[in-house]
N, C-alpha and C positions, 0 to 999 in steps of 0.2 A: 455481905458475904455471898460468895456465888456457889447456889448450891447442887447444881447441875454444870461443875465446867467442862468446857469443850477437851477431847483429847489430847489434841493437837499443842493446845496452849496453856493448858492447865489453868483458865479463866485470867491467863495473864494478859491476853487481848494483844499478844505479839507471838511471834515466832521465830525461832534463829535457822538463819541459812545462809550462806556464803553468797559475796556476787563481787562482781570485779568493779572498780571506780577507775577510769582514767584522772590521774593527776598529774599537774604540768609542772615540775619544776624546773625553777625560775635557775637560768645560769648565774655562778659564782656561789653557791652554796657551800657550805662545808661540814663534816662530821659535826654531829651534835646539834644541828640546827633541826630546830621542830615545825612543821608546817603544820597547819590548823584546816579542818575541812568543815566550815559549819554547816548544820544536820545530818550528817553523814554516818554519825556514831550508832548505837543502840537507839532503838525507839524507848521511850518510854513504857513506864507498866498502865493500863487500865487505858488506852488510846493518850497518853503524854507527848509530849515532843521529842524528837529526836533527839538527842545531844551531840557533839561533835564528836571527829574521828584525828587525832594529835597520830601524825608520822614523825617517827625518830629517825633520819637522813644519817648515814653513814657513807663516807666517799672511800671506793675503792682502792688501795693505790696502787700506784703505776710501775709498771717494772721496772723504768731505767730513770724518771722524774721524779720530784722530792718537791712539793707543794708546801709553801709557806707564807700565809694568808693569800695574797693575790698574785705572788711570782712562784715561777718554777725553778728549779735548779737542776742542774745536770752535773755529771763529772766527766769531763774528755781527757783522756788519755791519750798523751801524744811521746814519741818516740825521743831522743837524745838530738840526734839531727833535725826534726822537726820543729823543736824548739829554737836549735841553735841557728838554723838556714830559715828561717819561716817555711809555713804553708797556709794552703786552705782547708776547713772543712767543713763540708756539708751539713747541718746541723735538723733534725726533725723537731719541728716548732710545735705547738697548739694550734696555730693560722697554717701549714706550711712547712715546705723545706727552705732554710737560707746556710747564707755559704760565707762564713765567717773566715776575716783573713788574720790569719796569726803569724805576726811580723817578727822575724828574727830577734833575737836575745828576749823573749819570752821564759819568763820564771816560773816555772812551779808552782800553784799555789795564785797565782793570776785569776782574775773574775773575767768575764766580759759579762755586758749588757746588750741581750737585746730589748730596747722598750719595747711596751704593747704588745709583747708576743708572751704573754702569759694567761692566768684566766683572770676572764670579766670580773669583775668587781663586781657585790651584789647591789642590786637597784640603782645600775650605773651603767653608762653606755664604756665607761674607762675599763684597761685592762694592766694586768700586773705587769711585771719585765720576765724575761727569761736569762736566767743567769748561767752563764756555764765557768765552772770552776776548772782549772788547768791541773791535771796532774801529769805525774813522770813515769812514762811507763818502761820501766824497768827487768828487760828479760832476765829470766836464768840461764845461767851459763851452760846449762847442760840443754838450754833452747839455741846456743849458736853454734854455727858451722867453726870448721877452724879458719878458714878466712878472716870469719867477722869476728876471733881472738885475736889472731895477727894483727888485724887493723885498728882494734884498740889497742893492742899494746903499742902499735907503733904510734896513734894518738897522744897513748901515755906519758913514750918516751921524746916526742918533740914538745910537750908541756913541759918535762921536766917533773912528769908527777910519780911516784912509787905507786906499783900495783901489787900485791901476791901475785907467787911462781905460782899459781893454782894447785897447788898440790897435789896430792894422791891422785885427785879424778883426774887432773889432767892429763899427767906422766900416764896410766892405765892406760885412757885414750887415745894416748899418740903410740903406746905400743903396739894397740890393737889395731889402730887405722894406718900405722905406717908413719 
């Protein structure tokens, strides 16, 4: 028994204060995964050893990607005529910008792959795919000019397909706009 202890330590023969560790982590980690720093923890009581310091790794996510083990996923949005005419577009990668070609009569709901353009795989030099998923982007009507009504309905009517007279809103807006 210590019967004179120090202030500082209260004869515990340690003392707590903060200090910064550089720690490297390793690409391809993911939420949940625990890194171990051995001696790094609390020191022991009475001069003991160190113990280790367990970090709990949380990944942030990303605003517009969607992370699923080692691939990424994206959703692109592309227009009625972009689908049906093809195009390109520009895609922002993990590596990079690439420029993906999307060939006419493209469906909705379509994948593309780019390999190796996702994250590293842990304790691997391999990396995941980047996926992007095809959606239909769909304005609202009260987002088109009246041209671009005319020119679907007359789309409509060389398919041969029924549209609604647009109703209410429409008939308002042709009164007002002439």
């Amino acid at each position: 028994m210590v019967t004179d202890p120090c202030s500082q330590c209260r004869g515990e023969g340690r003392v707590e204060r903060d200090r910064k560790l550089k720690v490297t982590v390793p690409p391809g980690v993911d939420s949940g995964l625990r890194l171990r720093m051995r001696g790094e923890g609390e020191h022991g009581r009475r001069g003991g050893p160190a113990g280790d310091l367990d970090i709990n790794l949380k990944v942030t996510p990303h605003e517009y990607l969607e992370r699923e083990g080692a691939d990424v996923h994206q959703v692109v949005r592309l227009t009625f005529p972009q689908l049906v005419l093809g195009t390109q577009v520009e895609i922002k990668t993990l590596h990079g910008a690439e420029t993906v070609k999307v060939p006419g009569g493209t469906q909705p709901g379509h994948e593309f792959r780019l390999r190796n353009q996702g994250v590293q795989r842990l304790s691997s030099d391999r990396r995941g795919d980047h996926v992007l998923h095809v959606q239909l982007d769909v304005p609202q009507l009260k987002h088109l000019s009246d041209e671009q009504i005319d020119l679907l309905r007359q789309l409509s009517a060389l398919e041969g397909s029924h549209v609604a007279d647009g109703g209410v809103f429409e008939k308002v807006r042709k009164k007002l706009l002439g």
